[in-house]
C-alpha positions as CSV (number, residue, x, y, z in Angstrom):
1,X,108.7,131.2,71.1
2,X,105.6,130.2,69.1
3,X,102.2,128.7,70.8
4,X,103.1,125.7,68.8
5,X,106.5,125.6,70.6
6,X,105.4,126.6,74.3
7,X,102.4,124.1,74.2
8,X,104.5,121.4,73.0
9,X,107.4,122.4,76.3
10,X,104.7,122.7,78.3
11,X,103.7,118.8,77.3
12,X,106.9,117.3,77.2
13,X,107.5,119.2,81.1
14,X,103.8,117.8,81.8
15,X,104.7,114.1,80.6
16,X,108.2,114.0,82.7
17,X,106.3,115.3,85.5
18,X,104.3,112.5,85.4
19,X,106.9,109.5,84.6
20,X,109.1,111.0,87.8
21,X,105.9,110.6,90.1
22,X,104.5,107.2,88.6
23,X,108.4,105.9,89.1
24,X,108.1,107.4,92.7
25,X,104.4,106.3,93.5
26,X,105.7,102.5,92.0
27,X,108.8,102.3,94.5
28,X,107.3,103.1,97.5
29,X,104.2,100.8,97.1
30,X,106.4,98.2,96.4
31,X,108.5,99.0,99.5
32,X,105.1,99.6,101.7
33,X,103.4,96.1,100.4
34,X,106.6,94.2,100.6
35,X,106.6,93.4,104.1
36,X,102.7,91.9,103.8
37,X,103.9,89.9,100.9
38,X,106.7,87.9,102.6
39,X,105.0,88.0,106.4
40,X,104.7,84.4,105.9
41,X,108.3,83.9,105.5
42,X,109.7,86.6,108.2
43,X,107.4,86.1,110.5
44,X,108.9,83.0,111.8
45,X,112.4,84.4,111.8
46,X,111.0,86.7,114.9
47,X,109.2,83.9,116.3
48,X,106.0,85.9,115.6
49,X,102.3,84.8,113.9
50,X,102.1,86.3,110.3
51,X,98.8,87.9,111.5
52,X,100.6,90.7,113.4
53,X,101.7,92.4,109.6
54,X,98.6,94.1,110.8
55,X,100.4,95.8,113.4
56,X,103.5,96.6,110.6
57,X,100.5,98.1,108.6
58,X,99.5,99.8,111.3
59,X,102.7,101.7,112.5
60,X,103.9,102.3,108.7
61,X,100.7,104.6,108.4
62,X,101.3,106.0,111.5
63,X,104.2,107.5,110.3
64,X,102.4,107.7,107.0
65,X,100.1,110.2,108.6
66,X,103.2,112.2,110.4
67,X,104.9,112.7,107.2
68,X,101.6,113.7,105.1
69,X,101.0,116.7,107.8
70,X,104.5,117.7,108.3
71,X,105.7,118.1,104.7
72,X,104.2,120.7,102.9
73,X,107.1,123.1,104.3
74,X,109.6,120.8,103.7
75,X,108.1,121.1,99.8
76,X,107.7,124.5,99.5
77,X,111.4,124.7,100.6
78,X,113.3,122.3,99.2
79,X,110.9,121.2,96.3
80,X,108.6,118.5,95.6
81,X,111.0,116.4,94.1
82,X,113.8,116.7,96.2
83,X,111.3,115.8,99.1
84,X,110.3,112.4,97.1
85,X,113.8,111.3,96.3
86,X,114.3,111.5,100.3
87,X,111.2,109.7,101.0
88,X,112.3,107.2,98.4
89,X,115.7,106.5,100.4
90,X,113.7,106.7,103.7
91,X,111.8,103.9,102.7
92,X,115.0,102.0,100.7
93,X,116.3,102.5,104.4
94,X,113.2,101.0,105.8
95,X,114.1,97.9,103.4
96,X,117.4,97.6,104.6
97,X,116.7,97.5,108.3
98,X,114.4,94.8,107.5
99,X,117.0,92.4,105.8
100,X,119.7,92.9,108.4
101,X,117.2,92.9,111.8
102,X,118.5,90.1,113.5
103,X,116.3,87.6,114.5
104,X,113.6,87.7,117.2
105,X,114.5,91.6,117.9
106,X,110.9,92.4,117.0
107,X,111.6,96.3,118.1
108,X,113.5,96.2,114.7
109,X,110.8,96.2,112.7
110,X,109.2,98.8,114.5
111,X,111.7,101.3,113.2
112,X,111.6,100.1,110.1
113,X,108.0,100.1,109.9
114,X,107.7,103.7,110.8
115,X,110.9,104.8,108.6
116,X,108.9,103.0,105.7
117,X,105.8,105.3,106.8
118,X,107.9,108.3,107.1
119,X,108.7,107.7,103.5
120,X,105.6,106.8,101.9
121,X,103.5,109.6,103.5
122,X,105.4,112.6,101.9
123,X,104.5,110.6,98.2
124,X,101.1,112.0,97.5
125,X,101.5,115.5,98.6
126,X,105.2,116.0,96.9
127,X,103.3,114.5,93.7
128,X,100.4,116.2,93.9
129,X,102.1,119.7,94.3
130,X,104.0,118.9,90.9
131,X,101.5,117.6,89.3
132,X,98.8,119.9,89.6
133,X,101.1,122.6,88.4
134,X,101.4,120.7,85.0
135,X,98.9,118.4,84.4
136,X,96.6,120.6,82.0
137,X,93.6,121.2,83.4
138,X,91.5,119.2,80.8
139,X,93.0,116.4,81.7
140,X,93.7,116.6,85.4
141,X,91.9,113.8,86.4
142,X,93.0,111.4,84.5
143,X,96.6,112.8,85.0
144,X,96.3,112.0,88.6
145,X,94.6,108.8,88.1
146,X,97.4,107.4,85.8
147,X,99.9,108.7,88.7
148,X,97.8,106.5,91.0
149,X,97.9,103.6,89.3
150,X,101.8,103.2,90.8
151,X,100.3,101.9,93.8
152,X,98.5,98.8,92.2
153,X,101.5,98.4,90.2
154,X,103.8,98.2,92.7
155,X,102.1,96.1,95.4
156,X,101.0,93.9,91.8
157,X,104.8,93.7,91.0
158,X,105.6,93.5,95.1
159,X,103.3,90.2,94.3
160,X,104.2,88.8,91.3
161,X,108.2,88.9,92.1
162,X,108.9,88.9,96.0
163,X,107.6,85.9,96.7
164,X,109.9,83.7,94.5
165,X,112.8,85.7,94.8
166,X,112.7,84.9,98.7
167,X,112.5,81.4,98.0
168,X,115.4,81.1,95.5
169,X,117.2,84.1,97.1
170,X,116.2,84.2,100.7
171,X,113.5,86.9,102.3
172,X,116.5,89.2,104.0
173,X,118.2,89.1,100.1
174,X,115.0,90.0,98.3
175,X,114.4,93.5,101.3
176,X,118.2,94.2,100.2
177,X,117.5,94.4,96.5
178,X,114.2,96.4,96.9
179,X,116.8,99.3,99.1
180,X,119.1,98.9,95.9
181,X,116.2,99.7,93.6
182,X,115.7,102.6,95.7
183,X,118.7,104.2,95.7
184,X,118.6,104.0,91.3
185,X,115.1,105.7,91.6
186,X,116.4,108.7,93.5
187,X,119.4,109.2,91.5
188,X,117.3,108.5,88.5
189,X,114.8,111.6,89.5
190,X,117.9,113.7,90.2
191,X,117.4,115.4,86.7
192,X,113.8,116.0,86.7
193,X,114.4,118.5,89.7
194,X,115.9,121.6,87.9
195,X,112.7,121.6,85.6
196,X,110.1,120.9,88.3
197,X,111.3,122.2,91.3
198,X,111.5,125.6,90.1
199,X,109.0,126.9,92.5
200,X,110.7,126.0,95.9
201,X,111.4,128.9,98.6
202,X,114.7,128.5,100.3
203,X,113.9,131.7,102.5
204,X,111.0,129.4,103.6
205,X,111.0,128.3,107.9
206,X,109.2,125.8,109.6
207,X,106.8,126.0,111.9
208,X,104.7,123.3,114.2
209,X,101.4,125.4,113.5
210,X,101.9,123.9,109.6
211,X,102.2,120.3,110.6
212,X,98.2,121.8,111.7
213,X,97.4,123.6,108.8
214,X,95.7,120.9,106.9
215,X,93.4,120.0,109.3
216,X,92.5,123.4,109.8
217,X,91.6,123.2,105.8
218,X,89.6,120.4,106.1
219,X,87.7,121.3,109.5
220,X,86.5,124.7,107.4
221,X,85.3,123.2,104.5
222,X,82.3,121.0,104.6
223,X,83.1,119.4,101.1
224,X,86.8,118.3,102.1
225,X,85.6,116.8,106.1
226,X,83.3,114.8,103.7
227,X,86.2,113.4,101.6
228,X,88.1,113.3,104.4
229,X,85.9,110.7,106.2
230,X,84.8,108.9,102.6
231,X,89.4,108.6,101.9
232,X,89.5,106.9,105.5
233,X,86.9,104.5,105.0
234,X,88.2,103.8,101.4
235,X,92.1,103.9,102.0
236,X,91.2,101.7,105.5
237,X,89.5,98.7,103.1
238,X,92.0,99.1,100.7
239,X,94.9,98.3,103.3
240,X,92.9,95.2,104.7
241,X,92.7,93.9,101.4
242,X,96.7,94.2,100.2
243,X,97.6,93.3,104.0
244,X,95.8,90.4,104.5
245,X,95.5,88.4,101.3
246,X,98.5,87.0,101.0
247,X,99.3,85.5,105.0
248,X,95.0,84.6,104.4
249,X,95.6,82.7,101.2
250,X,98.8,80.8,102.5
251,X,98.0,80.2,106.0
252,X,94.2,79.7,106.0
253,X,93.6,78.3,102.3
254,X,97.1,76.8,101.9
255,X,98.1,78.4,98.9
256,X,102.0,78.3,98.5
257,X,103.6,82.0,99.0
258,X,104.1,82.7,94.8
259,X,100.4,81.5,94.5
260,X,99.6,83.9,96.7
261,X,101.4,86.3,95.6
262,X,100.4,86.5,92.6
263,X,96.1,86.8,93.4
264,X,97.6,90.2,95.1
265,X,99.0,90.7,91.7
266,X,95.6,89.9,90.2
267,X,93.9,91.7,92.6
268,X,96.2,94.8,92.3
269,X,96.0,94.9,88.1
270,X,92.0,95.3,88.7
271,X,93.1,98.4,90.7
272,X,95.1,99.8,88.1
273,X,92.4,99.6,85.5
274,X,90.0,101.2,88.0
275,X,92.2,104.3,88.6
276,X,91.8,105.0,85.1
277,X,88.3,104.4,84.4
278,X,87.2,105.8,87.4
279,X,89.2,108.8,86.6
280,X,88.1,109.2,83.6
281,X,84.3,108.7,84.5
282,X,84.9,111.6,87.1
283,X,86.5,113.7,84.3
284,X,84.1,113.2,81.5
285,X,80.4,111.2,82.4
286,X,79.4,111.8,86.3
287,X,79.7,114.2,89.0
288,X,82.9,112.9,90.7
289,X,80.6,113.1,93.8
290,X,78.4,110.5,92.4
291,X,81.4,108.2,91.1
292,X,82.7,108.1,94.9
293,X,79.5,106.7,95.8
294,X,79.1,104.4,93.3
295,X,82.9,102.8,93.4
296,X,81.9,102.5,97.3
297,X,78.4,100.6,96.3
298,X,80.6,98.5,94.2
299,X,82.8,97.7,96.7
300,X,81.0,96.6,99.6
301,X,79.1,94.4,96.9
302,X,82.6,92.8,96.3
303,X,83.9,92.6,99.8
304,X,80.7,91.3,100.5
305,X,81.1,88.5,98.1
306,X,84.7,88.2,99.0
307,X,83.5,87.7,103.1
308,X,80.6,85.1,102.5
309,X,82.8,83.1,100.0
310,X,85.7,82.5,102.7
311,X,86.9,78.9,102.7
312,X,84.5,78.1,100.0
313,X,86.3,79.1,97.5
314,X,89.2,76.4,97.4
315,X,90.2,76.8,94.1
316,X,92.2,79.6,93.0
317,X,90.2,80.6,90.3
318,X,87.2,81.5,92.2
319,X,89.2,83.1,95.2
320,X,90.6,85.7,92.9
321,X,87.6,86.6,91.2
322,X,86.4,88.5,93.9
323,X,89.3,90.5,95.4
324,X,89.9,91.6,91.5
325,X,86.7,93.0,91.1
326,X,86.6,94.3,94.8
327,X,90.0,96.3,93.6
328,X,88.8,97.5,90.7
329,X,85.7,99.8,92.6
330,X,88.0,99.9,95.7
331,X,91.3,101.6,94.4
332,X,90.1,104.8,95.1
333,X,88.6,106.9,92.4
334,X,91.7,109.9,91.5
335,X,89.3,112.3,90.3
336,X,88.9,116.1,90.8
337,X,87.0,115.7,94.2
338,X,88.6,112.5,94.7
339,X,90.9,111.6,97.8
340,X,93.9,111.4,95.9
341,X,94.2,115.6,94.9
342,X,95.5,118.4,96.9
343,X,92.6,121.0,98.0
344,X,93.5,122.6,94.3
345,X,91.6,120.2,92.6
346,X,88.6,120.3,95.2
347,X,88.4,123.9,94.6
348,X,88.5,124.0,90.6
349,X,85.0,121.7,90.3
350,X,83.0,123.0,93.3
């Protein structure tokens, strides 16, 4: 094989590595925003306020958090992409205990909540671990940010579609055909895994001192407890911002639910022009150190803005002006240092 040919397999591998993740990244987001979009409309069915999606939120990164520290052996024996097309189902599942819950059975939605989490958390490092194995390292930065952008786009098309499809369809229709959707995605990746899960170790066991491992990591290394902390704060701002806007819009503003809906999807767009800025700022003008700081300046400036406006801003014009530019600095920033890498890409700029 020439170094014409084995560049050129090593890009196509490198560009359906990063359409399976993006597809991935999309689904779950969707599924994981989903239940903050409708809250207006289920919460009644449970004879519950729509304020306690903050709760949902809550237990879905709970088992977000589980799933992120327990994985990394289920990768390194199965494969990163048969680990996604799992979580993929696990949050389809999630879905689909949400449309049949019968009403008022709150405890329901705790389980699904926390399958939903189970699913989403495994996302990031199954991606990761593919992508940094493919991504050339040029451009890994901006690989990663690209891959990011699936979770704008899916809580922006979680946004722009649930809302009416609940009110011609009904809410418990519209969680059935996001589990459908999930089940096409994880067949559709099905073919991707004989080219990208090539490193996988069947031999490998499991062990509860893994599910530790990580922390370990970060508690050695000064430069990851510091992203550590900064991904908290960031990732914690971010989820107020999806979570609440929509029940905040309809309930306290009285904005109808698609109205709503779609200033998350304005709101969310900002973010996926920000991942790829941002990424590209980190990979070719600043010190991704300094961008971190800067998208965090940004942000506050925005939320800020976003806080003192509050009721002010009746018209809808002026109450998605500052959520979109708050998303843009606040969708994290997927650079080489950034929160969104495995310790790989923390290591290779030091």
């Amino acid at each position: 094989m020439t170094e014409g040919a084995q560049r050129a397999g090593e890009r196509a591998r490198a560009l359906r590595a990063l359409i399976a993740t993006l597809a991935i990244q999309i689904f779950t987001s969707l599924a994981a925003t989903a239940t903050s979009v409708l809250a207006p409309e289920i919460a009644p069915a449970f004879g519950i306020a729509s304020k306690w999606i903050g709760v949902f939120i809550g237990l879905v990164y709970l088992g977000a958090m589980m799933a992120s520290l327990a994985c990394g052996g289920f990768i390194d024996r199965y494969g990163a992409i048969r680990v996604s097309q799992v979580s993929v189902l696990l949050c389809a599942a999630g879905a689909a205990i949400i449309a049949v819950a019968p009403d008022r059975v709150v405890p329901v939605l705790v389980v699904a909540a926390v399958c939903v989490g189970l699913g989403y958390g495994a996302i990031t490092p199954a991606s990761s671990h593919v992508l940094i194995r493919t991504a050339p390292p040029e451009k890994l930065a901006l690989t990663f940010s690209i891959k990011q952008t699936g979770v704008p786009v899916g809580a922006a098309l979680a946004g722009a579609l649930l809302p009416a499809l609940a009110i011609i369809a009904g809410w418990r229709n519209a969680f059935l055909l996001i589990a459908g959707v999930g089940v096409v995605v994880a067949i559709a990746s099905q073919p991707t895994r004989r080219a990208l899960d090539t490193d996988r170790r069947p031999d490998r066991r499991f062990s509860p001192a893994a599910i530790v491992k990580p922390l370990r990591l970060i508690r050695q290394s000064r430069a990851l407890t510091e992203l550590a902390l900064v991904s908290f704060v960031y990732a914690a701002t971010q989820m107020c911002l999806t979570g609440f806007i929509v029940v905040y819009l309809n309930e306290s503003l009285g904005w109808s639910l698609v109205s709503a809906g779609f200033a998350l999807t304005a709101t969310t767009l900002g973010g996926v022009a920000g991942r790829i800025v941002w990424g590209w700022i980190a990979d070719r003008a600043w010190p991704p150190r300094r961008v971190l700081g800067i998208i965090g300046i940004v942000a506050g400036l925005c939320g800020g803005i976003t806080a003192m406006a509050g009721a002010a801003f009746t018209w809808k014009s002026g109450v998605t002006s500052s959520p979109q530019c708050y998303a843009i600095s606040m969708r994290q920033c997927p650079s080489r240092r950034s929160v969104n890498g495995p310790p790989q890409m923390f290591r290779r700029n030091r």
